[in-house]
N, CA, C and O atoms as a GROMACS GRO file, in nm:
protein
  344
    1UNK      N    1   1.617  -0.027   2.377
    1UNK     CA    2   1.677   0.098   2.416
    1UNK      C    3   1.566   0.202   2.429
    1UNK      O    4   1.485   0.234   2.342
    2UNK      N    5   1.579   0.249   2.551
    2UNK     CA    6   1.501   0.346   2.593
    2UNK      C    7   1.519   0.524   2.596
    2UNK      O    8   1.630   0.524   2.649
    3UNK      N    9   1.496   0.630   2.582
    3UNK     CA   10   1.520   0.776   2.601
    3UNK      C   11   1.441   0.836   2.652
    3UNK      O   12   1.329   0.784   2.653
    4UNK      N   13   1.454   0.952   2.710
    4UNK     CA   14   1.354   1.021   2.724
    4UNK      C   15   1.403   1.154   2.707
    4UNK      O   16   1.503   1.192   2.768
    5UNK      N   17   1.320   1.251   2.602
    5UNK     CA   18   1.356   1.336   2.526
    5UNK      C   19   1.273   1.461   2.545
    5UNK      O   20   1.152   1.450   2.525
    6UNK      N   21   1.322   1.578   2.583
    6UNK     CA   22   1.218   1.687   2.592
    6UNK      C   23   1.151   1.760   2.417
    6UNK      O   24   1.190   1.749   2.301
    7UNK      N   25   1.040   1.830   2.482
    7UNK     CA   26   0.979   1.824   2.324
    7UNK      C   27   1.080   1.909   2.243
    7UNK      O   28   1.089   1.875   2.125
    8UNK      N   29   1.153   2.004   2.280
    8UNK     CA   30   1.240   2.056   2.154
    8UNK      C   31   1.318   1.960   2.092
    8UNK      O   32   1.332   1.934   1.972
    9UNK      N   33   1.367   1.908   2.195
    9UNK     CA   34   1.460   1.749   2.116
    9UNK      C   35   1.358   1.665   2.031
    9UNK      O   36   1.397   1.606   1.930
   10UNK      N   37   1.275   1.662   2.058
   10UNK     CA   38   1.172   1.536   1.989
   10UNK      C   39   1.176   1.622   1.872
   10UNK      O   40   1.269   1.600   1.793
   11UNK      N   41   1.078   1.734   1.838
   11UNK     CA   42   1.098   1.791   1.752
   11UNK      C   43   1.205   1.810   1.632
   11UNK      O   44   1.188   1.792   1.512
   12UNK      N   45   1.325   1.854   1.704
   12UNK     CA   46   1.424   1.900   1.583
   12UNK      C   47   1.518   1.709   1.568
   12UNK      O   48   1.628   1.692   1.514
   13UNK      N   49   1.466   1.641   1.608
   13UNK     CA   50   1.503   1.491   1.532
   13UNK      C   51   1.412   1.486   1.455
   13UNK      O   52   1.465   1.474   1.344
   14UNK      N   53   1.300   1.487   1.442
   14UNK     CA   54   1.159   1.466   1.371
   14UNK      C   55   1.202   1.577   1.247
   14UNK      O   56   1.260   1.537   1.146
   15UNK      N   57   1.175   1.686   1.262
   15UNK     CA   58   1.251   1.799   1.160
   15UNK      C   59   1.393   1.761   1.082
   15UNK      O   60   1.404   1.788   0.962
   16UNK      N   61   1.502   1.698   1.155
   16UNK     CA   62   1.598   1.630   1.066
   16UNK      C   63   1.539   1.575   0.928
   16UNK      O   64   1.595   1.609   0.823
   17UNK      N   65   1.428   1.491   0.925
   17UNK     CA   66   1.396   1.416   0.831
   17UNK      C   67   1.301   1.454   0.730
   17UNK      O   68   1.221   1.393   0.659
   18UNK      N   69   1.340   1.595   0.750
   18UNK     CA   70   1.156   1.643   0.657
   18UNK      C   71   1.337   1.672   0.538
   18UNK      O   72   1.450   1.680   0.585
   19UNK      N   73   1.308   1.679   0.427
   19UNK     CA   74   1.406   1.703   0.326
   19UNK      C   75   1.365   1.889   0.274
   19UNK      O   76   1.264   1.954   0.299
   20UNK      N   77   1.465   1.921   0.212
   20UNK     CA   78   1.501   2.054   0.198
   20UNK      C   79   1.433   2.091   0.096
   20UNK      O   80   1.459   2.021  -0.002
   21UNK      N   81   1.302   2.230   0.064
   21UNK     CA   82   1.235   2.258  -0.031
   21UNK      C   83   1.298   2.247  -0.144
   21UNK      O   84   1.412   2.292  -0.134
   22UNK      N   85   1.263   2.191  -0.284
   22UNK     CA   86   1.304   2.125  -0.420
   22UNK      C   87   1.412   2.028  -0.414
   22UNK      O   88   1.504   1.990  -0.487
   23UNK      N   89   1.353   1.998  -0.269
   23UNK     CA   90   1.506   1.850  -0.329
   23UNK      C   91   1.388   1.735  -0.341
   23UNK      O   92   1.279   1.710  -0.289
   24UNK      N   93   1.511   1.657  -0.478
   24UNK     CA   94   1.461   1.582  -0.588
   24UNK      C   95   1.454   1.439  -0.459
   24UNK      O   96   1.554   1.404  -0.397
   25UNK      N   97   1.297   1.366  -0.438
   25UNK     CA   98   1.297   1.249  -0.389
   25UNK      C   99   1.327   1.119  -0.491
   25UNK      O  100   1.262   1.122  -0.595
   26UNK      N  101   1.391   1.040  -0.479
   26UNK     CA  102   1.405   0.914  -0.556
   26UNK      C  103   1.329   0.786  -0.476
   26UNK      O  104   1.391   0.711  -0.401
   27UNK      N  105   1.199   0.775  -0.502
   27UNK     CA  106   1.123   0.651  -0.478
   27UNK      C  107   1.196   0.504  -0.491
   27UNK      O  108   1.227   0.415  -0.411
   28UNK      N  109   1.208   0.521  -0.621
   28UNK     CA  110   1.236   0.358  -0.684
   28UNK      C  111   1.355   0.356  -0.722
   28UNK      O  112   1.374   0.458  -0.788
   29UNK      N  113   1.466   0.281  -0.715
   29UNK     CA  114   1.565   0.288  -0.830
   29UNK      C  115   1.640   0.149  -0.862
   29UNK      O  116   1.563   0.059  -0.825
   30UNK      N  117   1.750   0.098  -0.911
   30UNK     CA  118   1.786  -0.010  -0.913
   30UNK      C  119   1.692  -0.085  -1.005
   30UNK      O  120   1.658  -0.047  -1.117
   31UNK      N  121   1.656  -0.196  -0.944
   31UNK     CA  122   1.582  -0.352  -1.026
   31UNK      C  123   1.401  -0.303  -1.002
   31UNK      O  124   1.302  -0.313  -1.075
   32UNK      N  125   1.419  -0.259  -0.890
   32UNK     CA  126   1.263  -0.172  -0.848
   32UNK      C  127   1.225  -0.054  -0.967
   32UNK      O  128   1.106  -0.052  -0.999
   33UNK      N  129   1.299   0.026  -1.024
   33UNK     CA  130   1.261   0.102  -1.105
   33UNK      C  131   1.164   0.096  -1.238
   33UNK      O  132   1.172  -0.008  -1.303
   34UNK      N  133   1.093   0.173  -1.274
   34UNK     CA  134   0.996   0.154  -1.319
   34UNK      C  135   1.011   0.107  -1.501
   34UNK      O  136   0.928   0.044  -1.567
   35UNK      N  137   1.155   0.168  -1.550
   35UNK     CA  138   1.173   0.098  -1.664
   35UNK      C  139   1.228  -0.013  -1.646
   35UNK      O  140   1.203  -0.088  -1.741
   36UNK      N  141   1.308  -0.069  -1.550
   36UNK     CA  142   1.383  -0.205  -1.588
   36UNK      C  143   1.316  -0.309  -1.486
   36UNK      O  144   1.393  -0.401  -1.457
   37UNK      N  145   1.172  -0.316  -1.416
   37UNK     CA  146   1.150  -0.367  -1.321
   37UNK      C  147   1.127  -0.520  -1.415
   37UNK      O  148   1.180  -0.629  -1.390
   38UNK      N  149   1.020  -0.484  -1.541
   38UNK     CA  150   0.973  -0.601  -1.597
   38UNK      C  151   1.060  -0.688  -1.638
   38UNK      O  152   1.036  -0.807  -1.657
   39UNK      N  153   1.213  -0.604  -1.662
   39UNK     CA  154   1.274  -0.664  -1.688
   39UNK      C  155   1.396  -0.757  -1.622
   39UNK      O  156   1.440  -0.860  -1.672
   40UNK      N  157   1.442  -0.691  -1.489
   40UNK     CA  158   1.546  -0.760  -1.402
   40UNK      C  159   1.426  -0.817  -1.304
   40UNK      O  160   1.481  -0.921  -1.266
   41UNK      N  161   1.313  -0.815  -1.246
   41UNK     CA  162   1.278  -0.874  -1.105
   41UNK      C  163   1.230  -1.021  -1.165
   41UNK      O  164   1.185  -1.097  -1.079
   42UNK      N  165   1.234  -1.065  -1.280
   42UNK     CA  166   1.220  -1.184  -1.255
   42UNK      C  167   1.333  -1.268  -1.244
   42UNK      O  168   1.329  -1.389  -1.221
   43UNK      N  169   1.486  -1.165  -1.271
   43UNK     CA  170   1.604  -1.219  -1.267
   43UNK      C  171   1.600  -1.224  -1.131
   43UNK      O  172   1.635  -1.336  -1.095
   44UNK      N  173   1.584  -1.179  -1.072
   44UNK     CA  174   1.615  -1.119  -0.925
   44UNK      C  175   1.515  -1.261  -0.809
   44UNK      O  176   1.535  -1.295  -0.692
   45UNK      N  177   1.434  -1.297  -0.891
   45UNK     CA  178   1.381  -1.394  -0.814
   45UNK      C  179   1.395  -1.518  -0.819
   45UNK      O  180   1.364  -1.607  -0.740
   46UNK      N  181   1.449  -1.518  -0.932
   46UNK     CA  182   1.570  -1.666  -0.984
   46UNK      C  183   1.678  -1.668  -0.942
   46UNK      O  184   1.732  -1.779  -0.950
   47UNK      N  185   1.741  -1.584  -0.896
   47UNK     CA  186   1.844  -1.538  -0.795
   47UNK      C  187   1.839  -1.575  -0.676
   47UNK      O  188   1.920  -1.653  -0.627
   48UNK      N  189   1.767  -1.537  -0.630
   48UNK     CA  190   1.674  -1.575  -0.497
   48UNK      C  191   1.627  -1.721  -0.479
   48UNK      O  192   1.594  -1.742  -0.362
   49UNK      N  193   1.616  -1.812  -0.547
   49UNK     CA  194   1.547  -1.912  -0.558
   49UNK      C  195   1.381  -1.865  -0.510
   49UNK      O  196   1.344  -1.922  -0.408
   50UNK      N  197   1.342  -1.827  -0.534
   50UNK     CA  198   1.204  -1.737  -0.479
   50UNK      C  199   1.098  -1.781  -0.654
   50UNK      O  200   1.137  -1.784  -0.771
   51UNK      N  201   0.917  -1.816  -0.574
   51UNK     CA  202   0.872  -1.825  -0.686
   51UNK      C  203   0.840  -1.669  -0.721
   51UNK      O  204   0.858  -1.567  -0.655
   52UNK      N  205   0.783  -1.690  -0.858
   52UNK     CA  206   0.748  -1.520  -0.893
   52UNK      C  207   0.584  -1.489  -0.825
   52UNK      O  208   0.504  -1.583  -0.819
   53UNK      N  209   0.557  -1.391  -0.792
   53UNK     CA  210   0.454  -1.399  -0.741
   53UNK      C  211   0.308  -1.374  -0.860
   53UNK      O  212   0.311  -1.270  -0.925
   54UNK      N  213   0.228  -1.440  -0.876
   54UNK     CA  214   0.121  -1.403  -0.889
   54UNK      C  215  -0.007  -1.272  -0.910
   54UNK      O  216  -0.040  -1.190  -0.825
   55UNK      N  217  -0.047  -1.282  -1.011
   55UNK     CA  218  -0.152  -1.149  -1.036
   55UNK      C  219  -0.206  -1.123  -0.860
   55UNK      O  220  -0.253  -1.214  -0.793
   56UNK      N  221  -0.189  -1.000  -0.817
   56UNK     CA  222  -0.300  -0.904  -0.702
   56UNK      C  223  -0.435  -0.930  -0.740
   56UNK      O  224  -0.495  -0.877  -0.834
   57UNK      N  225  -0.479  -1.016  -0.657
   57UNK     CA  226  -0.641  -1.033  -0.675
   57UNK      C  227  -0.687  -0.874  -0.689
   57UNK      O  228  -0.619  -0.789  -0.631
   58UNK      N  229  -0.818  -0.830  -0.777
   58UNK     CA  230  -0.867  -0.702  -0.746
   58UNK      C  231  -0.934  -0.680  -0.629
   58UNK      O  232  -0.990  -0.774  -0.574
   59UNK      N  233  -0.936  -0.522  -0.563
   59UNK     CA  234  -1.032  -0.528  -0.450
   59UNK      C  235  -1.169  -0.428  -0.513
   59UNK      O  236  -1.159  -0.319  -0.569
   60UNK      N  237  -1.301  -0.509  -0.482
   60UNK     CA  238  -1.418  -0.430  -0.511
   60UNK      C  239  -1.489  -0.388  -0.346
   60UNK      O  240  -1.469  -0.425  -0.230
   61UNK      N  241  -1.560  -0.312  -0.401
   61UNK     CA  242  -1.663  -0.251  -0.272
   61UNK      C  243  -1.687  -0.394  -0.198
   61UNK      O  244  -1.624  -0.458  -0.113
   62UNK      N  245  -1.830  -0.418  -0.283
   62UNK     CA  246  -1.886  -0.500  -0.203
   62UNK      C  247  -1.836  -0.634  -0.102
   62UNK      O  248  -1.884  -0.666   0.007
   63UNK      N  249  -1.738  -0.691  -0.167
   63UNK     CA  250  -1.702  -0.813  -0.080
   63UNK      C  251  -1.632  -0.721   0.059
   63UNK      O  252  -1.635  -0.761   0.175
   64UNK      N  253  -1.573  -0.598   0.015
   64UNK     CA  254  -1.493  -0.534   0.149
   64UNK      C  255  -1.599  -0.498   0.237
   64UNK      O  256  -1.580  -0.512   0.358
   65UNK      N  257  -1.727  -0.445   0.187
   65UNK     CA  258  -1.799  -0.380   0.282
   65UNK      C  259  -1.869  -0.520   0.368
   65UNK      O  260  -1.892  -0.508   0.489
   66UNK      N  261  -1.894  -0.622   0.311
   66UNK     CA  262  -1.968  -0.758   0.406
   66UNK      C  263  -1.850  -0.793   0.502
   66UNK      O  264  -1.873  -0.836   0.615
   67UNK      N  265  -1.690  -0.771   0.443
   67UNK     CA  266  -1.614  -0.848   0.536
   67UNK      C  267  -1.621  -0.793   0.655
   67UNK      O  268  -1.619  -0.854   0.762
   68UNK      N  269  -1.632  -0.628   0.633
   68UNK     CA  270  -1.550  -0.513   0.752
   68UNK      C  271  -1.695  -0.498   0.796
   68UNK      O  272  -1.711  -0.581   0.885
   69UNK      N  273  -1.793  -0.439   0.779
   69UNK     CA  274  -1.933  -0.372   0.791
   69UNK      C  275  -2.048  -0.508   0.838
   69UNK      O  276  -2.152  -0.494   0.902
   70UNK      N  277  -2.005  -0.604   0.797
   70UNK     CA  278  -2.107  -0.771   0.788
   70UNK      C  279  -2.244  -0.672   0.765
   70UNK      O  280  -2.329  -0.670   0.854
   71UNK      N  281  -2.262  -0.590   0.644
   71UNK     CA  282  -2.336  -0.582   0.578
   71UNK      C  283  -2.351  -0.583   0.390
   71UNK      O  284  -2.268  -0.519   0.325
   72UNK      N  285  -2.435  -0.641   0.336
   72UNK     CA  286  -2.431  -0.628   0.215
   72UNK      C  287  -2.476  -0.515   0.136
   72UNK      O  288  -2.595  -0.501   0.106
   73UNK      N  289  -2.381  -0.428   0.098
   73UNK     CA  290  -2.429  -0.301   0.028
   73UNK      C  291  -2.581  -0.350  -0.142
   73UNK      O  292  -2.614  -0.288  -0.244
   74UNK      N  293  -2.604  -0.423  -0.110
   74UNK     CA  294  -2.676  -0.462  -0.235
   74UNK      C  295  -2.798  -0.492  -0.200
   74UNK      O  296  -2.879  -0.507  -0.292
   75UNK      N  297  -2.846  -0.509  -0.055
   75UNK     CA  298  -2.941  -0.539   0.029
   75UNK      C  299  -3.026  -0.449   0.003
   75UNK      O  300  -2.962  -0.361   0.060
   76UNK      N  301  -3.154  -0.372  -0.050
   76UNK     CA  302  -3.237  -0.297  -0.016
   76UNK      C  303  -3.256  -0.286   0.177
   76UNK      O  304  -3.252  -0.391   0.241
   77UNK      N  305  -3.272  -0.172   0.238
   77UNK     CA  306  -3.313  -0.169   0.366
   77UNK      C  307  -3.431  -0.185   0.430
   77UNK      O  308  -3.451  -0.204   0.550
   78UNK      N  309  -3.537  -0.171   0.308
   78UNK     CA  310  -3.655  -0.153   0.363
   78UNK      C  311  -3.732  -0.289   0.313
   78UNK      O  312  -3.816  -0.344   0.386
   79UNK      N  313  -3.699  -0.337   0.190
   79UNK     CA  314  -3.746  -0.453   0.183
   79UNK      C  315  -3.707  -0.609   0.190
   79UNK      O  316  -3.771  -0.710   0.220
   80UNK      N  317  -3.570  -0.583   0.150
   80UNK     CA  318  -3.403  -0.680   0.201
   80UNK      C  319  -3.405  -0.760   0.073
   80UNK      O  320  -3.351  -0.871   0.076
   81UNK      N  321  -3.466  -0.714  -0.053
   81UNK     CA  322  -3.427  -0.798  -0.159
   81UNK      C  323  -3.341  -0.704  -0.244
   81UNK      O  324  -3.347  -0.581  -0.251
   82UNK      N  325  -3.256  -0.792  -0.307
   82UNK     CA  326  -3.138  -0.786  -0.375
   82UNK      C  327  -3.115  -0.630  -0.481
   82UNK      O  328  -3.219  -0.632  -0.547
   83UNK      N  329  -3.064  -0.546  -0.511
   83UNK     CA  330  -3.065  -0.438  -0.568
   83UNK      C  331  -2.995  -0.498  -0.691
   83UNK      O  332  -2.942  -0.608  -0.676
   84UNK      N  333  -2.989  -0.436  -0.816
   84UNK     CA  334  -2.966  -0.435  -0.931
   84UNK      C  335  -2.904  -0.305  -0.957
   84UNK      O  336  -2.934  -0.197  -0.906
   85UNK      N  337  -2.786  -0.341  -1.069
   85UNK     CA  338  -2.792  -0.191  -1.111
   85UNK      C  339  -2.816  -0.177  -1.291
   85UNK      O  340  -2.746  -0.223  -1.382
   86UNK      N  341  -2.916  -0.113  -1.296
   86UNK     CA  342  -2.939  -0.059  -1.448
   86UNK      C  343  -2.918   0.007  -1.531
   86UNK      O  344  -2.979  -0.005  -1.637
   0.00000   0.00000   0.00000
């Protein structure tokens, strides 16, 4: 489905969705919420027949900067041996 909308229209749809100064946002709630998560989402995935997922590997600098950059931040530039930190 297609429209085509002049900019005041674009606008005051876009403006619909901004929420009203001090109104209260609710992020999380339910099984997602932050006190009962540890406790219902593993119900919730036994429910599901679903496995539980696994620790988030951590992300560090360096492996991101060789993947994205294909350079090694640890490289000296001028001489290309390995940097240390002390």
């Amino acid at each position: 489905q297609q429209e085509t909308l002049s900019q005041a229209d674009m606008l005051r749809r876009v403006v619909q969705h901004i929420p009203e100064k001090h109104f209260r946002m609710i992020r999380y709630f339910g099984f997602l919420a932050n006190r009962v998560c540890g406790q219902y989402l593993p119900k919730v995935y036994e429910a599901l027949k679903m496995a539980t997922p696994g620790p988030v590997p951590k992300l560090y600098f360096a492996p991101m900067a060789k993947a994205f950059l294909n350079v090694d931040p640890f490289r000296c530039v001028l001489c290309g041996a390995r940097m240390v930190y002390t």
